[in-house]
N, C-alpha and C positions, 0 to 999 in steps of 0.2 A: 224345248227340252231335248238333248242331245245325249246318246248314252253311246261307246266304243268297245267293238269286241273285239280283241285279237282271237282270230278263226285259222288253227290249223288243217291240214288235208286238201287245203288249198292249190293245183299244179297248173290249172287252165283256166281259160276264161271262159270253159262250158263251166266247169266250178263257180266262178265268182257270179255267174249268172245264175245256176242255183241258188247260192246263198241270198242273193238279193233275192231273188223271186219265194222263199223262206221268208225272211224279213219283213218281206211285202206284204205278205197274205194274214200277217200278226193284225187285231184289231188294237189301232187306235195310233197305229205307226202310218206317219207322211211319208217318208222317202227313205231311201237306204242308197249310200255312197261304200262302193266296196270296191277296196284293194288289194289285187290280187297280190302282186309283189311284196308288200306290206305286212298283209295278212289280217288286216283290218277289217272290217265293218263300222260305218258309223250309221248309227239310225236315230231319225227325227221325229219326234214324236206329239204326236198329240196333248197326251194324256199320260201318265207315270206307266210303264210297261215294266212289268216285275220282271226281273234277271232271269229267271227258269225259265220261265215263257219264252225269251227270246232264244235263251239255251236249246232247250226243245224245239223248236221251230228250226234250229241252226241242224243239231244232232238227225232230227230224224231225216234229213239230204245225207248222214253220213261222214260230219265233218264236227270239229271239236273244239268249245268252245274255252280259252285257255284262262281268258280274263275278260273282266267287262269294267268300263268306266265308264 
């Protein structure tokens, strides 16, 4: 189960390393593929991870979560 956020406030890849390491520490998420230039995240998941949660997790690094698929 795969879910895509477009993540703004994104400038560096000390940014996209936050993000992923966010991502990361969500329970029930496998892995996080993040694009800085893109502005993406894609996270792999377990188990169904509600929207908010990964919101939250995104937000409180500081960065803004514009859409999720």
């Amino acid at each position: 189960m795969k879910k895509t956020l477009s993540v703004s406030g994104m400038t560096c890849h000390k940014c996209e390393a936050h993000v992923k390491m966010a991502l990361e520490d969500v329970e029930n998420v496998e892995s996080v593929e993040v694009d800085l230039k893109g502005g993406k995240a894609v996270v792999s998941m377990k188990e169904e991870v509600s929207d908010s949660t990964l919101k939250s997790a995104v937000e409180e690094f500081g960065y803004q979560v514009t859409e999720i698929n």
